[in-house]
C-alpha positions as CSV (number, residue, x, y, z in Angstrom):
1,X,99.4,69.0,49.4
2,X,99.2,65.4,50.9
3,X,95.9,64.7,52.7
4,X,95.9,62.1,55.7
5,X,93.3,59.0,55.5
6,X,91.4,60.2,58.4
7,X,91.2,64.0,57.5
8,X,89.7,62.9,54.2
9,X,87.2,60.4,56.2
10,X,87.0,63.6,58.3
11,X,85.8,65.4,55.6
12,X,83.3,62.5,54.2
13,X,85.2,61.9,50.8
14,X,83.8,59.1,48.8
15,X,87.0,56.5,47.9
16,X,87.0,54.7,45.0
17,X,86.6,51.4,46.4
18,X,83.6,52.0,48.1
19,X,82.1,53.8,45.1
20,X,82.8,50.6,43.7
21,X,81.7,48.4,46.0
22,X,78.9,50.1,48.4
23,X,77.6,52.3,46.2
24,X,78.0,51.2,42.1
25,X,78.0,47.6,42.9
26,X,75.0,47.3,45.5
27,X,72.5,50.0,43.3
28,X,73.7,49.8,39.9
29,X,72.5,46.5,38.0
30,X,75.1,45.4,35.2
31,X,71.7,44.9,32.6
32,X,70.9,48.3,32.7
33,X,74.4,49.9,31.9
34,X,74.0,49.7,28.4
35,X,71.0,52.5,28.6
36,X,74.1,55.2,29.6
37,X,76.8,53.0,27.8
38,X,75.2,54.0,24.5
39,X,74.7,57.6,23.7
40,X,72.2,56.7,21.2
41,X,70.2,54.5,23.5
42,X,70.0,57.1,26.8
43,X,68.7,59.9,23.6
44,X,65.8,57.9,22.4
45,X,65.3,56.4,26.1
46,X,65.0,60.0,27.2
47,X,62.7,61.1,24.1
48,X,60.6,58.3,25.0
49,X,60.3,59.8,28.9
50,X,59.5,63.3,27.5
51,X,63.0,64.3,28.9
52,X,64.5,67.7,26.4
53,X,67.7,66.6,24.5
54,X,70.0,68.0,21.6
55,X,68.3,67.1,18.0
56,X,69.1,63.9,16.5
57,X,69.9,64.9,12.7
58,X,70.7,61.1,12.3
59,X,72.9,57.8,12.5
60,X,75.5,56.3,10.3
61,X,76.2,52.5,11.3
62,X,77.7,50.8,8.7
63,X,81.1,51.4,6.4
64,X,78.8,51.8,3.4
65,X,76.9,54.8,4.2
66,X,79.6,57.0,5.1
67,X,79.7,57.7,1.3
68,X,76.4,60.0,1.8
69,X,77.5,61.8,5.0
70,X,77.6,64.6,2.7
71,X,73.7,64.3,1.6
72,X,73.2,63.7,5.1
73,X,74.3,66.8,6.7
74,X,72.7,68.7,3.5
75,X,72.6,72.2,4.4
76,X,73.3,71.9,8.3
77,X,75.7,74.8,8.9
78,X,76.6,73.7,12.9
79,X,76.6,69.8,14.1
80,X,78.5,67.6,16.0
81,X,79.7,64.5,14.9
82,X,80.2,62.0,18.0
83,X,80.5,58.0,19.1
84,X,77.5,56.3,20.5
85,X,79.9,54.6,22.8
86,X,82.9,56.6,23.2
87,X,83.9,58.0,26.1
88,X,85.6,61.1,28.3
89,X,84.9,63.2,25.1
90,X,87.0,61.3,22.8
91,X,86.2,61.1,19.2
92,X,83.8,64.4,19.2
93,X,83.8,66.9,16.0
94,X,82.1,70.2,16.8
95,X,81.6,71.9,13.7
96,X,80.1,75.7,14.2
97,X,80.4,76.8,10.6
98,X,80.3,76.4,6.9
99,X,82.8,78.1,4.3
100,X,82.9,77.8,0.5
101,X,82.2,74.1,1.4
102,X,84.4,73.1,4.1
103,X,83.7,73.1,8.0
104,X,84.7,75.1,10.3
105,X,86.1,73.7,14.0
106,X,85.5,76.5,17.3
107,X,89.2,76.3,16.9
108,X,88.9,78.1,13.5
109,X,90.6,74.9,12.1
110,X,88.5,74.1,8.5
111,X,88.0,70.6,7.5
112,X,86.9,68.7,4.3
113,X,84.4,66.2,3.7
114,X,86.5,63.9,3.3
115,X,88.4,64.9,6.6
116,X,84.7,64.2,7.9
117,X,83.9,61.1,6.6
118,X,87.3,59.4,7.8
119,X,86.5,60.4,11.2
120,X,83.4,59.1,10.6
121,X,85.0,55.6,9.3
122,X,87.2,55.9,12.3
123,X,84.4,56.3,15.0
124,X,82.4,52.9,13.1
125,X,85.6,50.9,13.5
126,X,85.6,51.4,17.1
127,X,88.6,53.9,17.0
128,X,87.1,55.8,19.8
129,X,84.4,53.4,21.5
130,X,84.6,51.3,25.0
131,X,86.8,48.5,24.6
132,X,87.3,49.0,21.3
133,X,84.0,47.7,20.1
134,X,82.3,48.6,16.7
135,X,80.6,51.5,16.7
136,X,77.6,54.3,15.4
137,X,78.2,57.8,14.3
138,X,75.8,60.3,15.7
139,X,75.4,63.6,14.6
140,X,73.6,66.0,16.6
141,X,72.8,69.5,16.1
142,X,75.3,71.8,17.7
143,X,73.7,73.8,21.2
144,X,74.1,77.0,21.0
145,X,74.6,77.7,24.6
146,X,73.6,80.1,27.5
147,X,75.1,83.3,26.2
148,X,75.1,83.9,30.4
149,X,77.3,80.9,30.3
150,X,80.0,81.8,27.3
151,X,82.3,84.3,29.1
152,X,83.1,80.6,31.6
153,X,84.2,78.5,28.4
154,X,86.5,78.7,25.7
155,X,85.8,77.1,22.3
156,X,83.3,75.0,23.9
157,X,80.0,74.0,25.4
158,X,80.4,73.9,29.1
159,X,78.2,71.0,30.6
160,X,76.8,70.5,34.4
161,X,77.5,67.2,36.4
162,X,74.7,66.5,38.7
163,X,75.7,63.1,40.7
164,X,72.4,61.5,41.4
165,X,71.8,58.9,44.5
166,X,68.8,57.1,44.8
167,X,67.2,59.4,42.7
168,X,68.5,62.6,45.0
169,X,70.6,65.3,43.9
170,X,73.5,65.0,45.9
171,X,76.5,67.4,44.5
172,X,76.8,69.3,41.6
173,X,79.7,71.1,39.4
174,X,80.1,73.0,36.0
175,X,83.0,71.9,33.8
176,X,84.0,75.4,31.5
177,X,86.5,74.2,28.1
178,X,89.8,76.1,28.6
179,X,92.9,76.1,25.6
180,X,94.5,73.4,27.4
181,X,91.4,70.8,27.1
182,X,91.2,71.6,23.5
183,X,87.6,72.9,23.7
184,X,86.7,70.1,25.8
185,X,84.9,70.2,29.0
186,X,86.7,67.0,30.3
187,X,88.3,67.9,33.8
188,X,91.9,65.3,33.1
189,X,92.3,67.7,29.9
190,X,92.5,71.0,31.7
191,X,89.3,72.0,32.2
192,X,88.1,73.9,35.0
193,X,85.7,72.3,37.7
194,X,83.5,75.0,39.2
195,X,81.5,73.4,42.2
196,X,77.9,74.3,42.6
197,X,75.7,75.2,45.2
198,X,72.8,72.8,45.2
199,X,70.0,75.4,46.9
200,X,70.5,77.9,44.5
201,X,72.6,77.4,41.7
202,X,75.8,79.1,42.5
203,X,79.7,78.7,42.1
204,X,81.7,77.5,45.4
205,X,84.8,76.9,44.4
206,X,86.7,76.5,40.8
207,X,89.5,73.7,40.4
208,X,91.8,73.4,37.8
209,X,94.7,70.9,37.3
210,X,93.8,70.3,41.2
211,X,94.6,74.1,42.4
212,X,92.0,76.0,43.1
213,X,91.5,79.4,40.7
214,X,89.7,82.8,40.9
215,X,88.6,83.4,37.1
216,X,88.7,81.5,33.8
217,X,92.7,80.8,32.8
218,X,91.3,82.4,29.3
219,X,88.7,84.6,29.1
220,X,89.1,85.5,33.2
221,X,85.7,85.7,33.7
222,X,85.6,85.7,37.9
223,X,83.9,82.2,39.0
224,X,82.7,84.2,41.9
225,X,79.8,85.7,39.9
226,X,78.5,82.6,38.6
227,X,75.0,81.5,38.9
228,X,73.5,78.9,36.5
229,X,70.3,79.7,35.0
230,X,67.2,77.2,34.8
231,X,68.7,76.1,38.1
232,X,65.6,74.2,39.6
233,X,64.8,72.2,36.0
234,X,68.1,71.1,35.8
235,X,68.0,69.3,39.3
236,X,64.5,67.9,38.3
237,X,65.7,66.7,34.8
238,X,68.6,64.6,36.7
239,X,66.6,63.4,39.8
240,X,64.2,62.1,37.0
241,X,66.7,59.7,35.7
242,X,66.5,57.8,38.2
243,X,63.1,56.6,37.2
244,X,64.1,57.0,33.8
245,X,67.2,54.9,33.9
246,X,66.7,52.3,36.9
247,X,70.0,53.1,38.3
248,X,70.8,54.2,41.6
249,X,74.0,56.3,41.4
250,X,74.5,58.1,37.7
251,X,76.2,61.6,37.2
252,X,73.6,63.6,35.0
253,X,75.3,65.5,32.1
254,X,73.1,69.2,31.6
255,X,74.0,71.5,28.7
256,X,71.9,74.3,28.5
257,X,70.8,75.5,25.3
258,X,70.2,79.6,24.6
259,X,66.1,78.5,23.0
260,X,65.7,75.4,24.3
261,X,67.0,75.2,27.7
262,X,68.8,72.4,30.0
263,X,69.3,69.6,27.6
264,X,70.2,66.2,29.0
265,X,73.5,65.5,27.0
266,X,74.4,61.7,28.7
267,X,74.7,59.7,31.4
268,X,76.8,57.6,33.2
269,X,76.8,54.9,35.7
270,X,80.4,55.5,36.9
271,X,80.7,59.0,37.7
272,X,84.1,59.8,38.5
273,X,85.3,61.6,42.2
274,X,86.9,64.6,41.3
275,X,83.7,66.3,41.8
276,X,84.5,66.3,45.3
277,X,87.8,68.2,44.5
278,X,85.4,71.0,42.7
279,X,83.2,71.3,45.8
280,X,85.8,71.1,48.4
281,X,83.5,68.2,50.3
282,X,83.0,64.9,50.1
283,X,80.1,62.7,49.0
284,X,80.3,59.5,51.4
285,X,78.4,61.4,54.0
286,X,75.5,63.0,51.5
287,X,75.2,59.5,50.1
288,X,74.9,58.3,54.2
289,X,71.6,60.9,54.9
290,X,70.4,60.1,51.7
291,X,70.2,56.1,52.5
292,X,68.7,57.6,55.8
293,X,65.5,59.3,54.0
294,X,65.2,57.0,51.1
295,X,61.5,56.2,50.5
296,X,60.2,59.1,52.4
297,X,60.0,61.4,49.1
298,X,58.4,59.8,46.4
299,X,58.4,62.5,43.7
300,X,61.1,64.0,41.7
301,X,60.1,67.3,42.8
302,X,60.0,66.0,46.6
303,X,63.6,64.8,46.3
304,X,64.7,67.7,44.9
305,X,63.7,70.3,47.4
306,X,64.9,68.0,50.3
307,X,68.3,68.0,48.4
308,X,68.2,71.7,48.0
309,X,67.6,72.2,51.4
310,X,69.8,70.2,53.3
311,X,72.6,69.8,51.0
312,X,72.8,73.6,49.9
313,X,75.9,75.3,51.1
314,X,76.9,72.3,52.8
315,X,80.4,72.9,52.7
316,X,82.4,70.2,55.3
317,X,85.9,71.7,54.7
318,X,88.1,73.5,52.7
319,X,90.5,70.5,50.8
320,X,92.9,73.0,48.8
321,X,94.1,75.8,50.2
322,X,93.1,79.2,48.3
C-alpha cells in the first residue's frame, strides 16, 4: 500500500533526510560515534557509569591468540562470540550448549573448535566490521532471557529498541527472532517488530516483512498479550545514555536477562525508521514536543515520566491496514 507525502507528514513520520540532517547531524557529534561504533567501547563505557550489561568473558585482538580460544572459553557451556564493530547482527555466534566437545548453535547445528576459531580469524580480519576495518572478537556470556519473553522468539534473544531524543524516551518496539531471520532479531531478516506502548510497557501493533501480524509466524504466541517486564528500568537505563553517551538521538538496545534483568546490549547513533512501521506513528512530531520541553526535566527519572505520560498510547494513525 502506497502512502502519499502529505498523509505521511499527516501522520508525523520522520524521513530519512531530516533524520539526517535536523536530527543526527545537528545533536550527534562525529567524535563521539566511536563510543556506540565499538561494542567493546559502549560495554566498559557503561561498566564505568554503573549501567547492568551482559558479562565480558574476554577479547581476542590479534591473529596470534586465536590459537587459545579454546583455553579461553575453558569450561563455559553458553557464550556468544561477536564483532566489536560489526553491525545489523552480522558475524554473531550464539552457542547455548556443549557436547562431547563441540558447540551447540539454538539451531541445533554443532560446531568444532576449529569451526570457532575461523570465525574468530574471520571477525579479526574485518570480515564482518564497518567498512571493512580490522577488528576484536568479543565473547560474552550468553542471556538467558525472560522466560515471560520466550514463547515471542524463536532460537533467539529478542532485544527492545528504545529511540532516545535529547535524553527522552520517545518510541519503543520489541524485535522477536523468527525461522526466517535465522535466530536473529534484525527486522530486514524477517523478524517481527512489535511496537510498545511507552506508559506501560505494552504491545501495539506487530509488523513483519511490512504487514502487520496477530501472533508469532512460529511459535503463535498472540502479540496482543504482551507486556514487557522491568518496564520502567528499561526506560531509565536508555534515557541515561544520554548522559552516558553525549549523544542526542541514539536507539538503546535492552535484552532482558531471567537473574539479572534489562541489560544494555548496544547502542547506536543511527537508529533506523522502521520503528515507526512497528508503532503505526511517526516520530517527527515526538521529536517536535520534545525540542519544546527540553531543559525543563533535568533528571533521567524526570524525563522518563514526562515521556510516559504524554507519549503513552499516543497512537496518530493506523499506517497498514490490519
Amino acid at each position: 500500500m502506497l502512502i502519499s507525502p502529505r498523509r505521511l507528514k499527516q501522520l508525523g513520520m520522520l524521513g530519512m533526510n531530516r533524520r539526517n540532517v535536523e536530527v543526527i547531524g545537528r545533536w550527534n557529534e562525529r567524535k563521539l560515534y566511536p563510543l556506540v561504533d565499538d561494542k567493546l567501547k559502549t560495554k566498559l563505557l557503561a561498566e564505568d557509569y554503573g549501567m547492568a550489561v551482559p558479562k565480558l568473558i574476554g577479547t581476542i585482538s590479534h591473529q596470534f591468540e586465536v590459537k587459545n580460544l579454546r583455553k579461553r572459553l575453558g569450561l563455559t557451556r553458553q557464550f556468544v562470540i561477536k564483532p566489536a564493530q560489526g553491525s545489523g547482527g552480522k558475524g554473531i555466534l550464539v552457542v547455548v550448549s556443549r557436547d562431547k566437545g563441540r558447540y551447540i548453535k539454538p539451531s541445533g547445528v554443532d560446531l568444532s573448535i576449529r569451526d570457532a576459531e575461523r570465525h574468530v580469524s574471520n571477525i579479526l580480519s574485518g570480515l564482518y566490521s564497518l567498512g571493512g576495518r580490522l577488528d576484536v572478537a568479543m565473547v560474552e556470556a550468553l542471556v538467558n532471557f525472560d522466560d515471560h519473553l520466550s514463547r515471542y522468539s524463536y532460537e533467539g534473544v529478542p532485544d527492545i529498541r528504545v529511540v532516545v531524543y535529547r535524553g527522552y524516551p520517545v518510541m519503543a518496539m520489541m524485535r522477536c527472532s523468527t525461522h526466517d531471520s535465522d535466530g536473529k532479531a534484525n527486522l530486514h531478516q524477517g523478524a517481527v517488530g512489535v511496537g510498545i506502548d511507552l506508559a506501560e510497557g505494552q504491545s501495539l501493533f506487530a509488523v513483519q516483512k511490512g504487514k502487520l501480524v496477530a501472533q508469532h509466524p512460529d511459535t503463535q504466541q498472540s502479540f496482543e498479550e504482551l507486556q514487557v517486564p522491568h518496564w520502567a528500568e528499561i526506560l531509565r537505563l536508555g534515557a541515561g545514555c544520554y548522559e552516558m553517551t553525549g549523544l542526542g538521538y541514539l536507539g538503546v538496545d535492552v535484552v532482558i536477562d531471567r537473574e539479572r534483568g534489562p541489560l544494555i546490549l548496544e547502542l547506536n547513533a543511527r537508529p533506523g525508521l522502521a520503528i515507526q512501521i512497528a508503532n503505526q506513528s511517526g516520530l517527527a512530531s515526538r521529536l517536535d514536543q520534545v525540542d519544546r520541553v527540553a531543559g525543563l526535566h533535568n533528571s533521567v527519572d524526570g524525563r522518563v515520566d514526562y515521556a510516559r505520560e504524554v507519549f503513552g498510547r499516543g497512537l496518530q494513525g493506523q499506517l497498514l491496514p490490519a
